[in-house]
mmCIF file of the N, C-alpha and C atoms, coordinates in Angstrom:
data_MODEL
# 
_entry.id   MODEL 
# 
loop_
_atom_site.group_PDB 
_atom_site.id 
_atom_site.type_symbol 
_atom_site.label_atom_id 
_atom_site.label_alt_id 
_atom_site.label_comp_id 
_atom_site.label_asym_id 
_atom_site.label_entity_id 
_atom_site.label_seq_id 
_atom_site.pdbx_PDB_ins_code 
_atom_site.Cartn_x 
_atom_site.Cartn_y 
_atom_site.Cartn_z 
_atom_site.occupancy 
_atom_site.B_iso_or_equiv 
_atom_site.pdbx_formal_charge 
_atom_site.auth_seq_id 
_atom_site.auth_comp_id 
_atom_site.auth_asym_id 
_atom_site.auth_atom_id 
_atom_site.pdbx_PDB_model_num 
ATOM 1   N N  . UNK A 1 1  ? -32.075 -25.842 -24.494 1.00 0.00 ? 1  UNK A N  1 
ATOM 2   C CA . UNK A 1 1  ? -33.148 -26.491 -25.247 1.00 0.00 ? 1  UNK A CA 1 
ATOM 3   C C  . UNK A 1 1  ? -32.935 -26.256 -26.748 1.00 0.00 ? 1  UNK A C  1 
ATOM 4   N N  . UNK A 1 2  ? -33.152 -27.284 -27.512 1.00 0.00 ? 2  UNK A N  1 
ATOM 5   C CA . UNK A 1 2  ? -32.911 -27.230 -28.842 1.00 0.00 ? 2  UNK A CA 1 
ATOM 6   C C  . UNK A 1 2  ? -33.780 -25.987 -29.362 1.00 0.00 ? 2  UNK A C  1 
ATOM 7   N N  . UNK A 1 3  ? -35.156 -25.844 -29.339 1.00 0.00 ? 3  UNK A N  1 
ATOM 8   C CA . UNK A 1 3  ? -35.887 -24.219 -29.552 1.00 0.00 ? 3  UNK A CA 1 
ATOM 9   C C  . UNK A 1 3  ? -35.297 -23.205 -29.788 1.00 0.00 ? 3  UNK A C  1 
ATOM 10  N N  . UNK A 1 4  ? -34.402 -23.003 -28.245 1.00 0.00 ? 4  UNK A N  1 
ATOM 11  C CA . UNK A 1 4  ? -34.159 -21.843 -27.892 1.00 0.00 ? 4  UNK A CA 1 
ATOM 12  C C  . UNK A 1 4  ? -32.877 -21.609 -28.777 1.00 0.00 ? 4  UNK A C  1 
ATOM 13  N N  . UNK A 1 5  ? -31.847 -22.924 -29.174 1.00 0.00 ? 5  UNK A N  1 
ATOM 14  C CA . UNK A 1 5  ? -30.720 -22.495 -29.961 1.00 0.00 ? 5  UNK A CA 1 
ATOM 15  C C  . UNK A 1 5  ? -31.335 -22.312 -31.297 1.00 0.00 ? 5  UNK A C  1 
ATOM 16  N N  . UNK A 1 6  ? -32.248 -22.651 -31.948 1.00 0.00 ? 6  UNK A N  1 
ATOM 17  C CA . UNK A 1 6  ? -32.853 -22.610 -33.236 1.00 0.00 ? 6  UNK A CA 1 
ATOM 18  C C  . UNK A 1 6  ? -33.257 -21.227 -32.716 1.00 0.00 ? 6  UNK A C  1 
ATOM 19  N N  . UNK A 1 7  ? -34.241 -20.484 -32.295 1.00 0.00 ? 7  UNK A N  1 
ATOM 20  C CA . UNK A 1 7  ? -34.291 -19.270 -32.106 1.00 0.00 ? 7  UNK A CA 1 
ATOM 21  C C  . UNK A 1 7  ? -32.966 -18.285 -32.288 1.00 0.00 ? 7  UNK A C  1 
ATOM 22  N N  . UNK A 1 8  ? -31.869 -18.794 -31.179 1.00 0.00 ? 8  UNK A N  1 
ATOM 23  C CA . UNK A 1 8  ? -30.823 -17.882 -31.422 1.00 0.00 ? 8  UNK A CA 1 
ATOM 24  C C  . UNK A 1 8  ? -30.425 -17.686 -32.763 1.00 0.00 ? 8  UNK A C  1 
ATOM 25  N N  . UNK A 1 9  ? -30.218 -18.861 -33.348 1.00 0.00 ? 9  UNK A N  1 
ATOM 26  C CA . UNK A 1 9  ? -29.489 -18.923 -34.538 1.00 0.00 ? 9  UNK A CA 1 
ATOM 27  C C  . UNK A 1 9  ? -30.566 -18.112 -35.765 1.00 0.00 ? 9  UNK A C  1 
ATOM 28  N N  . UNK A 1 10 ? -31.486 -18.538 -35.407 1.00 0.00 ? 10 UNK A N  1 
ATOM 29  C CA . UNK A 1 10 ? -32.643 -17.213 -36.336 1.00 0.00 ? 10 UNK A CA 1 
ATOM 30  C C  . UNK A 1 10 ? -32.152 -15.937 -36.107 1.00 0.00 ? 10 UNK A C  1 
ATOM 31  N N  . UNK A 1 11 ? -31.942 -15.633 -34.869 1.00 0.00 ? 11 UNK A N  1 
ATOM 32  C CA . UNK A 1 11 ? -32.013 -14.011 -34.792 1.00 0.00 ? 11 UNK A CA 1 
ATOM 33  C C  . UNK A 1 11 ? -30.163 -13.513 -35.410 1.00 0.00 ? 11 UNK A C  1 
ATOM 34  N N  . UNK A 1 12 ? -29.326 -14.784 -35.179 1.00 0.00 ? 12 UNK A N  1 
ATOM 35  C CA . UNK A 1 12 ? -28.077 -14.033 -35.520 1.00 0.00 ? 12 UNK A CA 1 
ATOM 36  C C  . UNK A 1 12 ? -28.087 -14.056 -37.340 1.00 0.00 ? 12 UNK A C  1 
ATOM 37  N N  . UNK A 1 13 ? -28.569 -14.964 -38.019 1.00 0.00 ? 13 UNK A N  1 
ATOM 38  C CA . UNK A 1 13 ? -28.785 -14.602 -39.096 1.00 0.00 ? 13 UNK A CA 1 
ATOM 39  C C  . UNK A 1 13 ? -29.255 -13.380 -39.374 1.00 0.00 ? 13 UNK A C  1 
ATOM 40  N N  . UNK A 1 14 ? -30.320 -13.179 -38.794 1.00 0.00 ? 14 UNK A N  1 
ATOM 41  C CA . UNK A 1 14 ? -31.573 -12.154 -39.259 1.00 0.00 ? 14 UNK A CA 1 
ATOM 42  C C  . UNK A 1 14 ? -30.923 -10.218 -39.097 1.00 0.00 ? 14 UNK A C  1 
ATOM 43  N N  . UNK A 1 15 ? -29.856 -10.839 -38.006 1.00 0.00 ? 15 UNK A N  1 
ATOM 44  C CA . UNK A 1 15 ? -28.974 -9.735  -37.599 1.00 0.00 ? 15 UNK A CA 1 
ATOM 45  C C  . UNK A 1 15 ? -27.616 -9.365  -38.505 1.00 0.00 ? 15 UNK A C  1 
ATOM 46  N N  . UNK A 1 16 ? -27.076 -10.738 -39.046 1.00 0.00 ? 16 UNK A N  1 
ATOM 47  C CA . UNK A 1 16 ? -26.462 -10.439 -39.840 1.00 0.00 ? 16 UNK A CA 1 
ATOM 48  C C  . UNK A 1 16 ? -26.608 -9.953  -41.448 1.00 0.00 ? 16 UNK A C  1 
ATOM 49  N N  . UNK A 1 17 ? -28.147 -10.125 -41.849 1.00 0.00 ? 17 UNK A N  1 
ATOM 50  C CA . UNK A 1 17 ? -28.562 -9.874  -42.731 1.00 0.00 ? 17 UNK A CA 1 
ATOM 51  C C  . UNK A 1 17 ? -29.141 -8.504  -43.269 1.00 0.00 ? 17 UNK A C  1 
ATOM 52  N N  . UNK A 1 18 ? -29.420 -7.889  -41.862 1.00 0.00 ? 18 UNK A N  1 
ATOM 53  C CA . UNK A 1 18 ? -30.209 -6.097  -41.064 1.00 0.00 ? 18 UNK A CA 1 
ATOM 54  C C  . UNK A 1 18 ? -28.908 -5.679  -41.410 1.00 0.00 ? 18 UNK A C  1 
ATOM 55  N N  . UNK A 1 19 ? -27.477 -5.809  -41.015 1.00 0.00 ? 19 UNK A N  1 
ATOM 56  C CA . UNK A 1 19 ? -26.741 -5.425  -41.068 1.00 0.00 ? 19 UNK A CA 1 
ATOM 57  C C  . UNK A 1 19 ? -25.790 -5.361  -42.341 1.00 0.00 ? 19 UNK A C  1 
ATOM 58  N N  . UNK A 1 20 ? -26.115 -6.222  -43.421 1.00 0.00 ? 20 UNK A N  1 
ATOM 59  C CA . UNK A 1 20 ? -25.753 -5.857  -44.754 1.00 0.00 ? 20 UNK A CA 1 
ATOM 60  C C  . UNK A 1 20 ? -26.657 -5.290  -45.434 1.00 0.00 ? 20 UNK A C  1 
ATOM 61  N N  . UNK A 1 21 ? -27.781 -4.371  -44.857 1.00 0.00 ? 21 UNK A N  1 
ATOM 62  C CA . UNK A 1 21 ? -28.586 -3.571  -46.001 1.00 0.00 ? 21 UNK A CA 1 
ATOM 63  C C  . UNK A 1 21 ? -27.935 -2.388  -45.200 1.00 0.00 ? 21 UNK A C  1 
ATOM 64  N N  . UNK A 1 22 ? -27.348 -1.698  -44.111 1.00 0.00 ? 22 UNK A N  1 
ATOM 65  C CA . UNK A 1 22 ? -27.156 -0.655  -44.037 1.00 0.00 ? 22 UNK A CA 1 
ATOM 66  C C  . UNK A 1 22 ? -25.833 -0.393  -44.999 1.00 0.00 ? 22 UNK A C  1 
ATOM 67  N N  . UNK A 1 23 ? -25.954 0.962   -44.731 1.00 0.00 ? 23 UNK A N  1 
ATOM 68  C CA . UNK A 1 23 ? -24.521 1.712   -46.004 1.00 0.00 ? 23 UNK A CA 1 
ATOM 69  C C  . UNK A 1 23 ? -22.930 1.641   -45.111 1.00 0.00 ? 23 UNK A C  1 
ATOM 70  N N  . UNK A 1 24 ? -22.054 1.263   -45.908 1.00 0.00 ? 24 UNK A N  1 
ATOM 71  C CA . UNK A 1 24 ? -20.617 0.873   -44.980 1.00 0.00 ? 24 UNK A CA 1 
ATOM 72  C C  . UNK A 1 24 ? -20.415 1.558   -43.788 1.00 0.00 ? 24 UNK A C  1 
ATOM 73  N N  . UNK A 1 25 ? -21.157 2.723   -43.943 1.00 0.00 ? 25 UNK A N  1 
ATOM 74  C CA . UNK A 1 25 ? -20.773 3.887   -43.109 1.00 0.00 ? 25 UNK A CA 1 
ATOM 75  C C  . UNK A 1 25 ? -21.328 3.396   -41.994 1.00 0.00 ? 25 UNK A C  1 
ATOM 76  N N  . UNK A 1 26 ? -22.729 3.503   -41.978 1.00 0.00 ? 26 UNK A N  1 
ATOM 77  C CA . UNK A 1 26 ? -23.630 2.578   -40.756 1.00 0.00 ? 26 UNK A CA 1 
ATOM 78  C C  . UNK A 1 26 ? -23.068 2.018   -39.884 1.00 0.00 ? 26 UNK A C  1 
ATOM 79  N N  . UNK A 1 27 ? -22.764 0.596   -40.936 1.00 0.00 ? 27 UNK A N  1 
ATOM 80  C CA . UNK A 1 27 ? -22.458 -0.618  -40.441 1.00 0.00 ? 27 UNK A CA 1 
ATOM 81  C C  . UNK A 1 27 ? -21.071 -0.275  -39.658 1.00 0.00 ? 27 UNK A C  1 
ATOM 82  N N  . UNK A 1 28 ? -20.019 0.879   -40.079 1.00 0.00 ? 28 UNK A N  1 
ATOM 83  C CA . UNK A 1 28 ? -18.450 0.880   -39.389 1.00 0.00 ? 28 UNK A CA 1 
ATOM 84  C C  . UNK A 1 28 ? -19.068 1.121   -37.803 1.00 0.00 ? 28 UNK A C  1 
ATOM 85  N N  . UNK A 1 29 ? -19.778 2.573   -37.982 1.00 0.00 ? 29 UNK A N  1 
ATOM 86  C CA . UNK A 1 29 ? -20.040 3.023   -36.855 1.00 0.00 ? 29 UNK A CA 1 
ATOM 87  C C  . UNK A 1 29 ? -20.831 2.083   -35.987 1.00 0.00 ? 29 UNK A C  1 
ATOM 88  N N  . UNK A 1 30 ? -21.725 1.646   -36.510 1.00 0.00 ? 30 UNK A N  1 
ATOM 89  C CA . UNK A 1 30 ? -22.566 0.789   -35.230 1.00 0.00 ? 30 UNK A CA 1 
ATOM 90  C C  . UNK A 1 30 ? -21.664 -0.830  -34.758 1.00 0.00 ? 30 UNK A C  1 
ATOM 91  N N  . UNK A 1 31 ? -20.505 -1.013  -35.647 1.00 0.00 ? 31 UNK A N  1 
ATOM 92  C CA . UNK A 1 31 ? -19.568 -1.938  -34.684 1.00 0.00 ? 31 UNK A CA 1 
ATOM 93  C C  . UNK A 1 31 ? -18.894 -1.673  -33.934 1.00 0.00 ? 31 UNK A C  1 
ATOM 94  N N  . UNK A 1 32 ? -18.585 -0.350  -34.156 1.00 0.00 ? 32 UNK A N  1 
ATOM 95  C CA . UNK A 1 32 ? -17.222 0.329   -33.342 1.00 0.00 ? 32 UNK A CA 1 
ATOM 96  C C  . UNK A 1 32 ? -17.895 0.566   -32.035 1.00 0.00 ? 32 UNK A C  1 
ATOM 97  N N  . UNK A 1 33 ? -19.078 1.184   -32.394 1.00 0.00 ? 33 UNK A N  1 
ATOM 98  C CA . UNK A 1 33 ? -19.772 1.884   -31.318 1.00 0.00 ? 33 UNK A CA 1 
ATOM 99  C C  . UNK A 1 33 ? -20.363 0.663   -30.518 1.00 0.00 ? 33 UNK A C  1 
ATOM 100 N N  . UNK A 1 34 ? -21.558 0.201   -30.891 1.00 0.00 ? 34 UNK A N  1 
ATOM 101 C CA . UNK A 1 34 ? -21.897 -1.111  -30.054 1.00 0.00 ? 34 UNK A CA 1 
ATOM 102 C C  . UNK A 1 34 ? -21.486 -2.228  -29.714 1.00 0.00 ? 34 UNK A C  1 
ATOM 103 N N  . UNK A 1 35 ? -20.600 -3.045  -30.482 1.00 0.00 ? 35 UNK A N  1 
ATOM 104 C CA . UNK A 1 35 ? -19.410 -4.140  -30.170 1.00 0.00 ? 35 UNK A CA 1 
ATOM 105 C C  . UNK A 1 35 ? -18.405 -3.722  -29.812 1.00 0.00 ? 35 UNK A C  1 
ATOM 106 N N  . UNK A 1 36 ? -17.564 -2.732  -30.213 1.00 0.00 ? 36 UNK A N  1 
ATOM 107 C CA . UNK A 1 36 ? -16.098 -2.315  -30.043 1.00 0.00 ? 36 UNK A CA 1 
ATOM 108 C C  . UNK A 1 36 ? -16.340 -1.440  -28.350 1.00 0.00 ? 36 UNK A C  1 
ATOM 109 N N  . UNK A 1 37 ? -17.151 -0.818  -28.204 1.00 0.00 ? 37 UNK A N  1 
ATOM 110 C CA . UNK A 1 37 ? -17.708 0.058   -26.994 1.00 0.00 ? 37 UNK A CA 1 
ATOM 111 C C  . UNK A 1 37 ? -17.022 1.417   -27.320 1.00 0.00 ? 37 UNK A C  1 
ATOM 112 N N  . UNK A 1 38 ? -16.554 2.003   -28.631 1.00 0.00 ? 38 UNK A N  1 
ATOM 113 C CA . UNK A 1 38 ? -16.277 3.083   -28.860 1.00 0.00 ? 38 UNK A CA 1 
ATOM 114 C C  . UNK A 1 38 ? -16.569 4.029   -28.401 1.00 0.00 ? 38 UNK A C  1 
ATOM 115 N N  . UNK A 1 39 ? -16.261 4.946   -27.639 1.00 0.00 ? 39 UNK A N  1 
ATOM 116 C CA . UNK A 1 39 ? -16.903 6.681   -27.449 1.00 0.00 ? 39 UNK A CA 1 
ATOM 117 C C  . UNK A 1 39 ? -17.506 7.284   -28.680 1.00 0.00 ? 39 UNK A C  1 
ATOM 118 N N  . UNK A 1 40 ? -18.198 8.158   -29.175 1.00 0.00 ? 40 UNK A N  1 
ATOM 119 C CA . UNK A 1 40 ? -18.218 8.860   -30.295 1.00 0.00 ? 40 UNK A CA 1 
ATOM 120 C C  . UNK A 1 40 ? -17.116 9.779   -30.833 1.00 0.00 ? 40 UNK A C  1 
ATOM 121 N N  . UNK A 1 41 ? -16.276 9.948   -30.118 1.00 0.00 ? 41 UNK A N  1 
ATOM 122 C CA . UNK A 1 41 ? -15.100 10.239  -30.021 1.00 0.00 ? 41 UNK A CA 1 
ATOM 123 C C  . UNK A 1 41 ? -13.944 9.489   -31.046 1.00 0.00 ? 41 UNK A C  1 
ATOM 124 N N  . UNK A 1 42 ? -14.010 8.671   -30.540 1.00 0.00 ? 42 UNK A N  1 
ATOM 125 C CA . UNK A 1 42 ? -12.910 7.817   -30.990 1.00 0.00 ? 42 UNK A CA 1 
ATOM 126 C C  . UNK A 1 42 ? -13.182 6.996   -32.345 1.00 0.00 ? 42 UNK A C  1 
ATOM 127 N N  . UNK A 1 43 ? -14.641 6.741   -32.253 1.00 0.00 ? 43 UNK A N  1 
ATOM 128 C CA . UNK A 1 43 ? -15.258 6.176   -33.501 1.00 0.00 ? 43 UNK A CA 1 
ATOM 129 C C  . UNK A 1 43 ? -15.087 7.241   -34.593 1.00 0.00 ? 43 UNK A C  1 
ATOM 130 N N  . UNK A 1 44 ? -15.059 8.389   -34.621 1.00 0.00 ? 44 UNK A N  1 
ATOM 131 C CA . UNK A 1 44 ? -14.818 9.538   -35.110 1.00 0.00 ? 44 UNK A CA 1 
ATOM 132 C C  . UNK A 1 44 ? -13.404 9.908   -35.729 1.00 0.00 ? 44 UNK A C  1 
ATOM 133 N N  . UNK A 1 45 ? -12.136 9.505   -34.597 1.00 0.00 ? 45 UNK A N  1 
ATOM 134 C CA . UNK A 1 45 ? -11.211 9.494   -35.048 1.00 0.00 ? 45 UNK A CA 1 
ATOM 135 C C  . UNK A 1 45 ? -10.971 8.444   -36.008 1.00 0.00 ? 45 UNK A C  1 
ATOM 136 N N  . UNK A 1 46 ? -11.241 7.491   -35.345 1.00 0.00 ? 46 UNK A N  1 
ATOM 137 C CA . UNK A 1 46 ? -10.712 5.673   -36.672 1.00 0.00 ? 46 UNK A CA 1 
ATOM 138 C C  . UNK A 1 46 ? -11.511 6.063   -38.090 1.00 0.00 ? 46 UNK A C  1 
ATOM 139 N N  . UNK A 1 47 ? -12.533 6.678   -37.970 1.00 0.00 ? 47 UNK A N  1 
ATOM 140 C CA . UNK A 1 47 ? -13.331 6.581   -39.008 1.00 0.00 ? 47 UNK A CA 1 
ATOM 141 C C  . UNK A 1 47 ? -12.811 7.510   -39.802 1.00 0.00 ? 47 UNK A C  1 
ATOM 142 N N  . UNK A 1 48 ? -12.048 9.108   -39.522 1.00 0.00 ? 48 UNK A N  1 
ATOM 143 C CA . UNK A 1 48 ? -11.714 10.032  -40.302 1.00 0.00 ? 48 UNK A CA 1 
ATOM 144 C C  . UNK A 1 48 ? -13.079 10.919  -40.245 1.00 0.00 ? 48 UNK A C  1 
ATOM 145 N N  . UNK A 1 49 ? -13.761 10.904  -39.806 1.00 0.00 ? 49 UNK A N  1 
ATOM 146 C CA . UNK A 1 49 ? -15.230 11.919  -39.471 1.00 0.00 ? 49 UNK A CA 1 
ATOM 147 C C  . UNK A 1 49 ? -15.409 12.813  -38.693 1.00 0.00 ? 49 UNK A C  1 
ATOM 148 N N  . UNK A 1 50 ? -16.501 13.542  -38.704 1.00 0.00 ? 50 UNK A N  1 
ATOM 149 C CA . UNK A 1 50 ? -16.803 14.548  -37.719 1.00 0.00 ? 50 UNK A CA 1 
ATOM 150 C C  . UNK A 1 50 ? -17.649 13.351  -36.523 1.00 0.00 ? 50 UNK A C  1 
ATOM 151 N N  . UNK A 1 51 ? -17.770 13.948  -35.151 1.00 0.00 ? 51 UNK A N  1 
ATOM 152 C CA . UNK A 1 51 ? -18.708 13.309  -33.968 1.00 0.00 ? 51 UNK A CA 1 
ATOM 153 C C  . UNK A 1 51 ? -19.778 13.766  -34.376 1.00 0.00 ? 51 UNK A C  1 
ATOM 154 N N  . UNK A 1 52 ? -20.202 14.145  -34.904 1.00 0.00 ? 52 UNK A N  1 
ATOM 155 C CA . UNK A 1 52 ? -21.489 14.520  -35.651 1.00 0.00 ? 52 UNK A CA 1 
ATOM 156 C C  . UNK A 1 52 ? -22.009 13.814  -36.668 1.00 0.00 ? 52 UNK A C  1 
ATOM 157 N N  . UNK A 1 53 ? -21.532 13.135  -37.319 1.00 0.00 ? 53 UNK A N  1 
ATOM 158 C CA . UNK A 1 53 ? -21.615 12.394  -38.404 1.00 0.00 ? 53 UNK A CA 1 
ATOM 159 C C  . UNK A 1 53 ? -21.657 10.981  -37.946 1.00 0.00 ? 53 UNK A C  1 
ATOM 160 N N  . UNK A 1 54 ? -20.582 10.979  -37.079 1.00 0.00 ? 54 UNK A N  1 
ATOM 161 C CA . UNK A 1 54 ? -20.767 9.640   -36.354 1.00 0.00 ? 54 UNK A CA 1 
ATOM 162 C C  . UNK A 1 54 ? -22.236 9.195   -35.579 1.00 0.00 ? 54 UNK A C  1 
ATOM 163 N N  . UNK A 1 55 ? -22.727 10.425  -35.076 1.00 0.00 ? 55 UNK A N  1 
ATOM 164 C CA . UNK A 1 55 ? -23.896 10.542  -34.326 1.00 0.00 ? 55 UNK A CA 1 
ATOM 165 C C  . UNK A 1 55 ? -25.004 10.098  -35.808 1.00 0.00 ? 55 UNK A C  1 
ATOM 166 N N  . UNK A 1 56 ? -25.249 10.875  -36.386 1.00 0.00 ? 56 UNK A N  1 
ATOM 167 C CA . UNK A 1 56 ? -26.386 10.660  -37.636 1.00 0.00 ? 56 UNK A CA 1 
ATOM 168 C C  . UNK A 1 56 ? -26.143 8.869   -37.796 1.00 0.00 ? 56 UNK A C  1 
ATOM 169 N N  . UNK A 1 57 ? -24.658 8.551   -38.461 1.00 0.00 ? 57 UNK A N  1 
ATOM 170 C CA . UNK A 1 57 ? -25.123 7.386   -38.671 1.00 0.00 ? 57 UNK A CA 1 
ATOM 171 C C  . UNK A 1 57 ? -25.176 6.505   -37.539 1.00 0.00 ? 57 UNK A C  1 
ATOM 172 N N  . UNK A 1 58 ? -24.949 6.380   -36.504 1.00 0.00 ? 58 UNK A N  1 
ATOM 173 C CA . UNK A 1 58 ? -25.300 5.749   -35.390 1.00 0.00 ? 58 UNK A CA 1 
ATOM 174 C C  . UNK A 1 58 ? -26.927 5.342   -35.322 1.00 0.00 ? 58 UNK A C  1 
ATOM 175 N N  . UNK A 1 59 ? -27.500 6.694   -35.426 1.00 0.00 ? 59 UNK A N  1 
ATOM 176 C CA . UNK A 1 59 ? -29.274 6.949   -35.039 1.00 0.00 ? 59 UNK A CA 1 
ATOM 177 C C  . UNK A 1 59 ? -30.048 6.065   -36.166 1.00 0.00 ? 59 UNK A C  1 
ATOM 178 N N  . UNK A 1 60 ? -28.956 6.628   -37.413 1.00 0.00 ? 60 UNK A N  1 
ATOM 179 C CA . UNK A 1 60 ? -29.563 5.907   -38.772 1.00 0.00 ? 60 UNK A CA 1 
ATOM 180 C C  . UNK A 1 60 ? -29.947 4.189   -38.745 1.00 0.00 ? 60 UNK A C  1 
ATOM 181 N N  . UNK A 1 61 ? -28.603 4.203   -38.308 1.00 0.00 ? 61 UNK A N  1 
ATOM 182 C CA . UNK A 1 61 ? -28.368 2.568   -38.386 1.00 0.00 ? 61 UNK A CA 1 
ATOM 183 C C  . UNK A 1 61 ? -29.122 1.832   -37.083 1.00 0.00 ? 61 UNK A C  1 
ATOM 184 N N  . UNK A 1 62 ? -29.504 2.323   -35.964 1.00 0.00 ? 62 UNK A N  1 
ATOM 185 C CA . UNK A 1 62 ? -30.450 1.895   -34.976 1.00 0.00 ? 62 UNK A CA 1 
ATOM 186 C C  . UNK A 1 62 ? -31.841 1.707   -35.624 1.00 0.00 ? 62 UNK A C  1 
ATOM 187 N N  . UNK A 1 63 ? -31.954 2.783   -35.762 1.00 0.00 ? 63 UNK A N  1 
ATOM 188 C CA . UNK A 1 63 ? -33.215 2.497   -36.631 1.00 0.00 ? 63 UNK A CA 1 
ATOM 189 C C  . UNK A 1 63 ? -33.685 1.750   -37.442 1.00 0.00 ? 63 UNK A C  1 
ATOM 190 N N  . UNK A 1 64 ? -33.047 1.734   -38.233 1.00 0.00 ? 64 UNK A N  1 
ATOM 191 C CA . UNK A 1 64 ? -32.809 0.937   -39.716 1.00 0.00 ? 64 UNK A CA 1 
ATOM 192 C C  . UNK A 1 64 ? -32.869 -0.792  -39.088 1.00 0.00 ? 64 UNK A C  1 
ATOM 193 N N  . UNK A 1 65 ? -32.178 -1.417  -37.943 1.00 0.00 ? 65 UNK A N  1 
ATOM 194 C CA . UNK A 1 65 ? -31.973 -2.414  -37.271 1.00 0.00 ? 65 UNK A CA 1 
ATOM 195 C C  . UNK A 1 65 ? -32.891 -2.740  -37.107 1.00 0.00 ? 65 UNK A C  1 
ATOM 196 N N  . UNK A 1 66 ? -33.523 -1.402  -35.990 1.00 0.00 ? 66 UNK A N  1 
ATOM 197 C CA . UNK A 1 66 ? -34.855 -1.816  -35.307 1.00 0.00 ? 66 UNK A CA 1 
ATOM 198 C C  . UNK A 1 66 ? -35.531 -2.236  -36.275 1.00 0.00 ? 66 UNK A C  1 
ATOM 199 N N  . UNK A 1 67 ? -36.336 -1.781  -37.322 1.00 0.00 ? 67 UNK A N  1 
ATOM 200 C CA . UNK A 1 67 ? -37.131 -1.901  -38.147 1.00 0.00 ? 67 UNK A CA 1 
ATOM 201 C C  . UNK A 1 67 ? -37.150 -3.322  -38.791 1.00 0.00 ? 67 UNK A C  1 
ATOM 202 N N  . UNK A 1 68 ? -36.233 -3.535  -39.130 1.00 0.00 ? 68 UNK A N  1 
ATOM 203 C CA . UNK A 1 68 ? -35.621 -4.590  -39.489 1.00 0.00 ? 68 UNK A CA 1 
ATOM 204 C C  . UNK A 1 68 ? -35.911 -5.754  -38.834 1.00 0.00 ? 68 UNK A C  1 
ATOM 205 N N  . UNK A 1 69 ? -35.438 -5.668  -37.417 1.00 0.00 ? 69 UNK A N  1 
ATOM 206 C CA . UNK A 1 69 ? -35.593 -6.742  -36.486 1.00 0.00 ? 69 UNK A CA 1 
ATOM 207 C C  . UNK A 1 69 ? -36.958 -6.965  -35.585 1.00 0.00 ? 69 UNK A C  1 
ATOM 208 N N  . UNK A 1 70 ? -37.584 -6.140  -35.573 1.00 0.00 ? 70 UNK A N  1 
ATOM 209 C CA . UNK A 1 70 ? -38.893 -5.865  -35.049 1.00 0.00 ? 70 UNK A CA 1 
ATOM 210 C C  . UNK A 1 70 ? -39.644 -6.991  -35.384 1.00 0.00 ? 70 UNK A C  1 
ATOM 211 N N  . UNK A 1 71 ? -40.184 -7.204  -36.258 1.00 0.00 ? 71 UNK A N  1 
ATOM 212 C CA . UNK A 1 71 ? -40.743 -8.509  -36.791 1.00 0.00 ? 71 UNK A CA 1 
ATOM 213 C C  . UNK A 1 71 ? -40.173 -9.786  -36.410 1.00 0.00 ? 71 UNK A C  1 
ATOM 214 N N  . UNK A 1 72 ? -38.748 -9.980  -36.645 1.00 0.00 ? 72 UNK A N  1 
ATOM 215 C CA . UNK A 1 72 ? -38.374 -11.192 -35.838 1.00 0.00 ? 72 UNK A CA 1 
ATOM 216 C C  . UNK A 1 72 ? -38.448 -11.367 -34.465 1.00 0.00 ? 72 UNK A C  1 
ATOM 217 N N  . UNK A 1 73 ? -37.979 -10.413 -34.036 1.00 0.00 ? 73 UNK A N  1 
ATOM 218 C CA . UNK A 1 73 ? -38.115 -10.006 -32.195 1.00 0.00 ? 73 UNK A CA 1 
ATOM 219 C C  . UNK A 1 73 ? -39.176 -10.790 -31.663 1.00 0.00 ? 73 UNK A C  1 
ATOM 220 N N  . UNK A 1 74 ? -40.735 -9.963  -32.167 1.00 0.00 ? 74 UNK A N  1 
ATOM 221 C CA . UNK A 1 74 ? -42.263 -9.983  -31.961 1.00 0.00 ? 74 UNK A CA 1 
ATOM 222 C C  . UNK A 1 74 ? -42.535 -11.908 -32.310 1.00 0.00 ? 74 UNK A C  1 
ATOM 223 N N  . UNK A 1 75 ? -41.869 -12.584 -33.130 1.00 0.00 ? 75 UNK A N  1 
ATOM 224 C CA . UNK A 1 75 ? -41.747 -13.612 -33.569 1.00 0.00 ? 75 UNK A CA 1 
ATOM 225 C C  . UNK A 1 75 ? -41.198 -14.665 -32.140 1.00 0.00 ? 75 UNK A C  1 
ATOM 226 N N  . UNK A 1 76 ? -39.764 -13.901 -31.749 1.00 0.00 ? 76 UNK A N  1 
ATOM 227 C CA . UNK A 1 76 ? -38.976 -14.807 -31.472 1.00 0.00 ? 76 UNK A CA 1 
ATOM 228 C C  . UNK A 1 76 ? -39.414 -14.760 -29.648 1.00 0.00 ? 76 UNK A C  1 
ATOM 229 N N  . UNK A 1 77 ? -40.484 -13.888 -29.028 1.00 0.00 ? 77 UNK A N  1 
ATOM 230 C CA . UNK A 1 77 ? -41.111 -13.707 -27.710 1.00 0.00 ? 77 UNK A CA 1 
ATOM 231 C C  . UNK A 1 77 ? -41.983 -14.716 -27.588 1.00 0.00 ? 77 UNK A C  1 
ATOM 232 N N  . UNK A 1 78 ? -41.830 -15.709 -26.648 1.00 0.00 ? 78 UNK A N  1 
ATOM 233 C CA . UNK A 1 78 ? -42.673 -16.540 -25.819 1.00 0.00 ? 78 UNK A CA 1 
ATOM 234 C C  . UNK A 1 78 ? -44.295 -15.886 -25.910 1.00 0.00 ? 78 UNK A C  1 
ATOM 235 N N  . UNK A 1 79 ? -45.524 -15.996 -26.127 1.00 0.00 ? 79 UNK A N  1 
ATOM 236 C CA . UNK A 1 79 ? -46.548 -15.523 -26.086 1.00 0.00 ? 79 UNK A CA 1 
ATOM 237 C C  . UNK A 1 79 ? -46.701 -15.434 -24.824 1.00 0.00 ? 79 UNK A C  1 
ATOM 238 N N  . UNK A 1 80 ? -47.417 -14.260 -24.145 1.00 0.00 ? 80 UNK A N  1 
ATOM 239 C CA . UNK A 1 80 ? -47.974 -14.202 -23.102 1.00 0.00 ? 80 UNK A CA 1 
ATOM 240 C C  . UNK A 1 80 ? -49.596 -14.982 -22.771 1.00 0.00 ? 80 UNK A C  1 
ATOM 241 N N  . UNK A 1 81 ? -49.908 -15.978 -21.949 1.00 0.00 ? 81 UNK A N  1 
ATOM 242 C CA . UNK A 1 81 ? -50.819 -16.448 -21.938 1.00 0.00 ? 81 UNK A CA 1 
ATOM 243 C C  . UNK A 1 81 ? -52.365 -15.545 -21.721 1.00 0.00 ? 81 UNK A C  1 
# 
């Protein structure tokens, strides 16, 4: 349905846009990690970091998303009757 691709295409903007306010660091880790399917491990190695660090900005950058996307989300849900 035409809607539903106008919806999509809202949210991949809106996603690509959440994702240029985080800091490079963020943004490496939460591709590696959530698109790439990285371990924390390994995201750790490519990155030159501690797994610890990888962890902070992981949490950071979820957050930061959520917040971000929350409003469109709440937007982009069918109302419950």
């Amino acid at each position: 349905a035409p809607e539903v691709e106008y919806v999509a295409q809202e949210l991949r903007g809106k996603v690509a846009e959440a994702l240029q306010s985080l800091s490079e660091r963020q943004r490496q880790v939460f591709i590696l990690r959530e698109w790439r399917g990285m371990s924390i491990k390994e995201t750790a190695l490519t990155l030159g970091c501690s797994e610890n660090s990888v962890k902070q900005h992981h949490f950071r950058a979820l957050r930061e998303l959520r917040n971000q996307l929350a409003e469109v989300w709440e937007h982009a849900q069918p109302t419950t009757p």
